[in-house]
N, C-alpha and C positions, 0 to 999 in steps of 0.2 A: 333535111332535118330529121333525126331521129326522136323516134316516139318513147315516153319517160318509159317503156318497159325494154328499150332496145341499150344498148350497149352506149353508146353517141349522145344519148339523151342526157340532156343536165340533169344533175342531181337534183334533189329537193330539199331544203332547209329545214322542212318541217319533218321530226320526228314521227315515225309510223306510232300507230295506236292500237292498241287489242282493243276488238270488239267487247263491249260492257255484255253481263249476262241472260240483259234484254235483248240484245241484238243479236245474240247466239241464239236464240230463240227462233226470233223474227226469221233470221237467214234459215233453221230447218223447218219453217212455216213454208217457202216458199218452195212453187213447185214448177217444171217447167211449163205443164200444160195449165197452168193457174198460178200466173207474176203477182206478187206480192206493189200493185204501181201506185201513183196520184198522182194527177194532172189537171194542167186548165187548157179550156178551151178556148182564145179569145175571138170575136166576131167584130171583123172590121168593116167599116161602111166605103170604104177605099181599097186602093192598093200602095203597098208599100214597097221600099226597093231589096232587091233579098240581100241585095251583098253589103248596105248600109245595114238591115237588118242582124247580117250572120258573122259581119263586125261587131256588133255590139253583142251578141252571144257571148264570142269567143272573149271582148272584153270583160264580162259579166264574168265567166268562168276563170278567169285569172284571180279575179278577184274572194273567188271562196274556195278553199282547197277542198271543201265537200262537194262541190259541183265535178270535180275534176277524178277524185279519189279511186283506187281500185282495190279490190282484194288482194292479198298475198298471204302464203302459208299453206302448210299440207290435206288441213282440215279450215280454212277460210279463219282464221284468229283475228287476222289484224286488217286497217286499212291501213294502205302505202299511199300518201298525198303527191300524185306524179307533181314535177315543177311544169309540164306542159300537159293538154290533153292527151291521153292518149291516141285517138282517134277523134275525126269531123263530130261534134254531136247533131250538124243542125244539116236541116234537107230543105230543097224545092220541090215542093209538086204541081205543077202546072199541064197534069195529063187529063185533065175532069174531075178528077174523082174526088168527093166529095170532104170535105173537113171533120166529120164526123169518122166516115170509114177512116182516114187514116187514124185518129185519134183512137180507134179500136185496134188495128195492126198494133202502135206503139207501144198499148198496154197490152196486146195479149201476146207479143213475140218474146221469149225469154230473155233474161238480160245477162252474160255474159260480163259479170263484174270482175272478173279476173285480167281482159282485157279490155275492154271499153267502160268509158265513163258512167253512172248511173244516172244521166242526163238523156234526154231525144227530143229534139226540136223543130219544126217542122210549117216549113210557111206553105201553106195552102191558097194557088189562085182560082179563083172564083170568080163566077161573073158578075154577082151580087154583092162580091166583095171578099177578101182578103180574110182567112183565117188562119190565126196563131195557134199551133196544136204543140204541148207539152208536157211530156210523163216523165214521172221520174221513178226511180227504184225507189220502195218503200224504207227499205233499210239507211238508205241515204237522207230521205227529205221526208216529212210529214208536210201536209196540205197548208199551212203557216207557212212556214219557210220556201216553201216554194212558191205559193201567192206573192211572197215579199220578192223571192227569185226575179220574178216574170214583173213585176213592177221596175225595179231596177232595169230592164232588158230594155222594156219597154222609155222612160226615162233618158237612157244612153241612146236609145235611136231617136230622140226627142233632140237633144242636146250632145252630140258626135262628139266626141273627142278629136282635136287634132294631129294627135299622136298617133302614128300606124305603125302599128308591129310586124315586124319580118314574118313572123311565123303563122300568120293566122290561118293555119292549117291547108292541107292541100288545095290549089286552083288550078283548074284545067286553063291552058293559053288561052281555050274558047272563049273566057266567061261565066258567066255564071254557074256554078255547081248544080246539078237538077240529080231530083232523085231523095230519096230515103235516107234518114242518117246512119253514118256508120254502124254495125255491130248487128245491125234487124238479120232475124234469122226466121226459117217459116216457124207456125205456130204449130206446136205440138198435140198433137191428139191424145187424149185420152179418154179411156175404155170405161163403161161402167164398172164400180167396185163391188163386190160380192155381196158387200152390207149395203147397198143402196134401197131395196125393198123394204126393209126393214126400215130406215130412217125414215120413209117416205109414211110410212104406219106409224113411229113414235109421238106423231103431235106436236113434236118440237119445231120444225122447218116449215118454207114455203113447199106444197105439193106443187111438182115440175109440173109445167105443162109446154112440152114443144111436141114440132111434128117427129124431130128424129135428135140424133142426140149429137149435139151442135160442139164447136170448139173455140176457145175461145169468149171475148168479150166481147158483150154489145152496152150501146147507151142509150138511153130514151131522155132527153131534153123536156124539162118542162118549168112552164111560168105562174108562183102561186103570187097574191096580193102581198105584200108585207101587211099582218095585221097592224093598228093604230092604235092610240089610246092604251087604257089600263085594261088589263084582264085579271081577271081577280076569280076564284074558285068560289062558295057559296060560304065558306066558312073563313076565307079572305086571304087566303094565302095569292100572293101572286104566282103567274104563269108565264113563262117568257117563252118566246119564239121557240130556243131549243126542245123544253114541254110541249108544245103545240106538236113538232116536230116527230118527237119520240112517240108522243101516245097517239097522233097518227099513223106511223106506222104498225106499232101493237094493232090498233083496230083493223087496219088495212090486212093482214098479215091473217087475223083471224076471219075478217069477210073470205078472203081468197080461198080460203082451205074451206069452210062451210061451202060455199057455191061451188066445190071441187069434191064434194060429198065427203071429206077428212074432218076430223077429230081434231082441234088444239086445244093442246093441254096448257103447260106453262112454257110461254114464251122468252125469251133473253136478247133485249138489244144491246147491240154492242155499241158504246159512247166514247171514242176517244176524247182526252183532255188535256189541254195545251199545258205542260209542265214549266213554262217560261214566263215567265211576265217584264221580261226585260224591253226593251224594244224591238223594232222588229231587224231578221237576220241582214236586209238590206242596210240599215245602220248602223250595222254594228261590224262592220267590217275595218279589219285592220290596216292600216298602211305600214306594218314594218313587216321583217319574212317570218314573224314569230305569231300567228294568229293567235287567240285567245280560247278559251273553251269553246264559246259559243259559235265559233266557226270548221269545230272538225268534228261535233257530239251528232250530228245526224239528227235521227227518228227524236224527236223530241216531245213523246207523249207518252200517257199512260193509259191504262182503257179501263172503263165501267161497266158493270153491265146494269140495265133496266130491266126488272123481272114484270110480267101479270100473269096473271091466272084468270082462266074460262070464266068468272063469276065476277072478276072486274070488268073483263073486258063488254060483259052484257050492259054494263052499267056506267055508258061515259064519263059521265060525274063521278061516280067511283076513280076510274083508270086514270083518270085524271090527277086529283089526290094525291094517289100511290106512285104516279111518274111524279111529279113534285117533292112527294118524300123522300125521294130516293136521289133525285139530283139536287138536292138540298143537302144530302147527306155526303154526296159526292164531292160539293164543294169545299169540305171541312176537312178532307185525310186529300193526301197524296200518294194518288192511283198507282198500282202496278205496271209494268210493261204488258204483263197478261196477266190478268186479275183470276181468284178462283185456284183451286188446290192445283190442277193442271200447272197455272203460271208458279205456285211455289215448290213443286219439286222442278219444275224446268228451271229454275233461276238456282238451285241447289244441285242439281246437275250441270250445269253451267257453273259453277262456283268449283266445286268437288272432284269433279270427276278429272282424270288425266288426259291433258290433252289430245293423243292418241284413239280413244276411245270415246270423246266425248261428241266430237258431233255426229256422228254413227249412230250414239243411245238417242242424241236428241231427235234425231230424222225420226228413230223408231219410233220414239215414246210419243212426238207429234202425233205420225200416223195412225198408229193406234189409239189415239184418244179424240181425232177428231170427230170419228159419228159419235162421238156420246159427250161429247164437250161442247164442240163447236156453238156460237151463238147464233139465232134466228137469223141476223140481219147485223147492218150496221149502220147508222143515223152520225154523219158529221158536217158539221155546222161551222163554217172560216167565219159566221160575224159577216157584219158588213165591210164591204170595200168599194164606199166610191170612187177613191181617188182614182182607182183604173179607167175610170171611164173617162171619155172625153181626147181632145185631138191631140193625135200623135206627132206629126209632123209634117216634114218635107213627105210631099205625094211622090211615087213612084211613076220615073221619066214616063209619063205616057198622058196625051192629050184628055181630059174629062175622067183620071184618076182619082183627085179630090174634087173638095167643095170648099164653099167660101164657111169660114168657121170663126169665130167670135169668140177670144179665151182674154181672161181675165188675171191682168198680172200685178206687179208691183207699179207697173208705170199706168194701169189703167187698160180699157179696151185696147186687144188687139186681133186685125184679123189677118186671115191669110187662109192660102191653098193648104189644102192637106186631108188625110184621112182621119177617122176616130174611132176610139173604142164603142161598139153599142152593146156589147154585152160580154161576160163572161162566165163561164159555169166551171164547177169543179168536178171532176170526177176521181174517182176510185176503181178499186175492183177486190173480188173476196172469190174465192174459189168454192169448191162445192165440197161439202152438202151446206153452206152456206148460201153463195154465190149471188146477195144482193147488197151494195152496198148505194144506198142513197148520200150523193152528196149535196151539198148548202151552199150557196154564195149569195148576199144577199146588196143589192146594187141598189139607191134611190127606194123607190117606195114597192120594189117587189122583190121575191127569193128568186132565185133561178137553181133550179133545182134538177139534178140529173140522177136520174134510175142506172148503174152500174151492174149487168146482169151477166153472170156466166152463161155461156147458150146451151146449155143441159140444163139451165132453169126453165128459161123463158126463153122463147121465138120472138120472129118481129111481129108478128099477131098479137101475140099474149102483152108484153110489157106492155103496150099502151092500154090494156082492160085493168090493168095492177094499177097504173099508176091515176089511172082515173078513180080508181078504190078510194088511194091514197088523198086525192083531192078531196074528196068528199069526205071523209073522215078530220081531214084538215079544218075544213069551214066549218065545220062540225061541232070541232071543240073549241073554234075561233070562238063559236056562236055561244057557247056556255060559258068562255071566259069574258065575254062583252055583254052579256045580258044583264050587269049592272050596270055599262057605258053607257053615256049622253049618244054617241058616236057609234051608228052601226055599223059591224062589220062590215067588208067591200064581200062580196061575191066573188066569189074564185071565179075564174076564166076556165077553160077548157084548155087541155092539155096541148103542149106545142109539139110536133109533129115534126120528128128529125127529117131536117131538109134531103137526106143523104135517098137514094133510092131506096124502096124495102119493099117487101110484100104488104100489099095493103090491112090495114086494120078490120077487125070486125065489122059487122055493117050496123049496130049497135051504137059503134065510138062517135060521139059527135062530132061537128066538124072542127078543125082545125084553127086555129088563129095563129097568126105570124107573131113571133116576138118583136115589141117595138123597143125605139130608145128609150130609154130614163131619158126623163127630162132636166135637164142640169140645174133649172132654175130651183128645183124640186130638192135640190143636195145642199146639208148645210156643213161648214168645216167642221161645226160642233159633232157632228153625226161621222165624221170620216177617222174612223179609229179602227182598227183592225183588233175584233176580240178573238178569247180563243173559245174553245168550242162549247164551253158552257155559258153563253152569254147571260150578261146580267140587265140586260135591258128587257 
């Protein structure tokens, strides 16, 4: 079988598409030593079967021509929607090595969209259980559409189709495929930039602290409460989750750099916001060969940013306030691709300029304005998603695989063998001199919250001392948005402690707590909606 970019490859039905002048953007954002990704992580209490599993991938990707898509053109213009994958996107790893480390590989190895998919999928065995690792190029999918992605995936290995397809990508006679998905390439190094001293003194940025100057992405996992109840400011505006969110990190962001003896002046988080409010990408998929917009438009957000200044930030109830004002304000216009003068001569350069010449200006003008543009950080929030949670299926052929599991259908209690979802988190990644990007996913009665750190920010020492900041700053303004609630706040828990090996934490960091299940009885349907990133609850 030949691959949609080989000669033998069927054609594709669906019409190529020029990049929009956000995406011409987004692509000279992207760097090789700093991938522009998003992905989830899922944590299974089982094991599953890989080749039932990488079945259901490959049907998943048939089904959205953005999952499959690749660049073409002299300067990257257009996406070509191959009719097949171009290459395997999905891997085994069953050598040890941890769920977490791969999900770091995936996001920090460059993605080569000219030939492979901007898809990477990756079943991790574990002896505590089975983990789903999935990144995807940013340019292709935002953290929505890919959550809807991995739900569908998940769904189909729930409920198999009995139709098998000739082609579902290369199989060794051996059995099962083991290994890495196609297209991983090593991770690129790079060298400190000349302005690096300089940013680290502007007041703008987290002040780096590693041992040496690292390459690459790392993640730091961690579990906050969902706050309850109403939170209300003192003059009565409400707070929702994403405020709590944002102006922890503000406060977080400014602790780090005071106890690192630096100056912050005025801070910028960056807030993407879900441009769609249709349903989500999993339902909306077409059955005939002519998909719809909302199957080939990609990145489908815009971004905000959150300002404070040194004098709010002393003053929580102040900071507070002023994040409220501003995602308030957010919620009334529709956000740019890249918000701020930067994003509109890029989008005018993008527009204007002659092909030939234009993605050349934009690399430049990126590079050049990122130590003085760039945002602090970047705070995104998928909303809740219970429906991930809970039993997947058929266990994978092996004795004490699953467990006996208890699901609730149209016909009433049903039980049987199989494994489950007990958690999922979303990650991100942001390159430097940003290089922190916290992502949200919020399951049953708690967020699951992942630190996203380029390693010329933070070491494996350091991000667990940040995100411990971050908690505290959290319960913090939980505690000021509840202090007119019948209902106190829960007490934040202590940071969860990536399972994966690492050098140990400070001797400072308290101890550790294992992430548990959400308890299912605890999920109500009314609750199971998928918002976008400026929730309104």
């Amino acid at each position: 079988m030949g691959w949609a970019h080989e000669g033998d490859a069927p054609a594709s039905p669906i019409p190529d598409r020029v990049l929009t002048p956000g995406e011409q953007i987004l692509a000279a954002s992207d760097r090789a030593s700093a991938p522009l990704t998003c992905g989830l992580l899922v944590q299974i209490d089982g094991r599953l079967d890989p080749d039932q599993l990488r079945s259901a991938v490959w049907a998943v990707i048939r089904r959205h021509p953005m999952a499959r898509a690749v660049l073409y053109g002299s300067r990257q213009h257009a996406w070509r929607f191959a009719a097949e994958p171009t290459a395997d996107p999905f891997g085994f790893v069953d050598d040890g090595t941890d769920g977490w480390r791969v999900q770091e590989l995936l996001s920090s190895a460059p993605f080569d969209l000219r030939r492979y998919p901007p898809l990477r999928v990756a079943l991790v065995r574990r002896p505590e259980g089975d983990q789903l690792c999935v990144v995807a190029h940013h340019l292709a999918f935002d953290g929505l559409r890919l959550a809807a992605l991995v739900t569908e995936i998940l769904d189909h290995y729930r409920h198999p189709s009995d139709e098998h397809h000739p082609s579902d990508g290369p199989r060794p006679a051996g059995g099962t495929v083991r290994g890495m998905p196609a297209g991983m390439s090593a991770v690129v190094r790079s060298g400190a930039p000349g302005w690096s001293a300089l940013v680290r003194r502007s007041g703008r940025y987290i002040t780096p602290l590693t041992l040496g100057r690292g390459d690459g992405y790392g993640f730091h996992p961690m579990v906050l409460p969902a706050p309850s109840g109403g939170r209300t400011l003192p003059d009565g505006r409400h707070m929702t989750v994403n405020d709590l969110l944002l102006g922890a990190a503000h406060l977080a962001v400014d602790r780090w750099n005071a106890r690192r003896g630096g100056e912050t002046g005025r801070l910028r988080i960056r807030m993407p916001v879900d441009l769609v409010t249709a349903p989500s990408f999993a339902a909306s998929a077409s059955s005939s060969s002519f998909p719809g917009p909302a199957e080939i438009s990609g990145n489908r957000t815009g971004q905000t940013i959150i300002m404070s200044e040194a004098a709010e930030r002393a003053d929580p109830v102040r900071l507070a306030g002023r994040v409220v004002e501003q995602t308030c304000q957010a919620k009334q216009v529709v956000p740019p691709p890249v918000p701020g003068v930067s994003g509109a001569l890029g989008i005018a350069a993008a527009r204007f300029v002659p092909g030939p010449w234009r993605s050349t200006l934009l690399r430049l003008g990126v590079a050049a304005g990122r130590p003085l543009l760039a945002p602090t950080a970047a705070v995104s929030n998928l909303g809740r998603h219970d429906a991930v949670a809970g039993p997947i299926g058929t266990a994978a052929p092996r004795a004490g695989s699953g467990r006996l599991l208890v699901a609730v259908g149209s016909g009433g209690l049903v039980a049987g063998t199989g494994p489950a979802v007990t958690a999922v988190y979303f990650t991100g990644t942001a390159g430097m001199p940003q290089g922190l990007f916290i992502g949200v996913l919020g399951m049953g009665d708690r967020l699951n919250v992942t630190f996203g750190h380029h390693r010329q920010l933070f070491g494996p020492g350091s991000v667990p001392a940040f995100a411990d900041l971050f908690r505290a700053s959290f319960a913090e303004l939980v505690e000021i948005g509840s202090a007119g609630s019948a209902t106190p706040p829960a007490s934040a828990p202590p940071s969860v402690a990536s399972p994966r090996s690492a050098s140990p934490a400070p001797a400072s960091e308290p101890a550790a707590a294992p992430a548990r299940r959400p308890e299912r009885s605890r999920f109500s349907p009314a609750a199971d909606q998928r918002r976008g990133t400026v929730p309104t609850r």
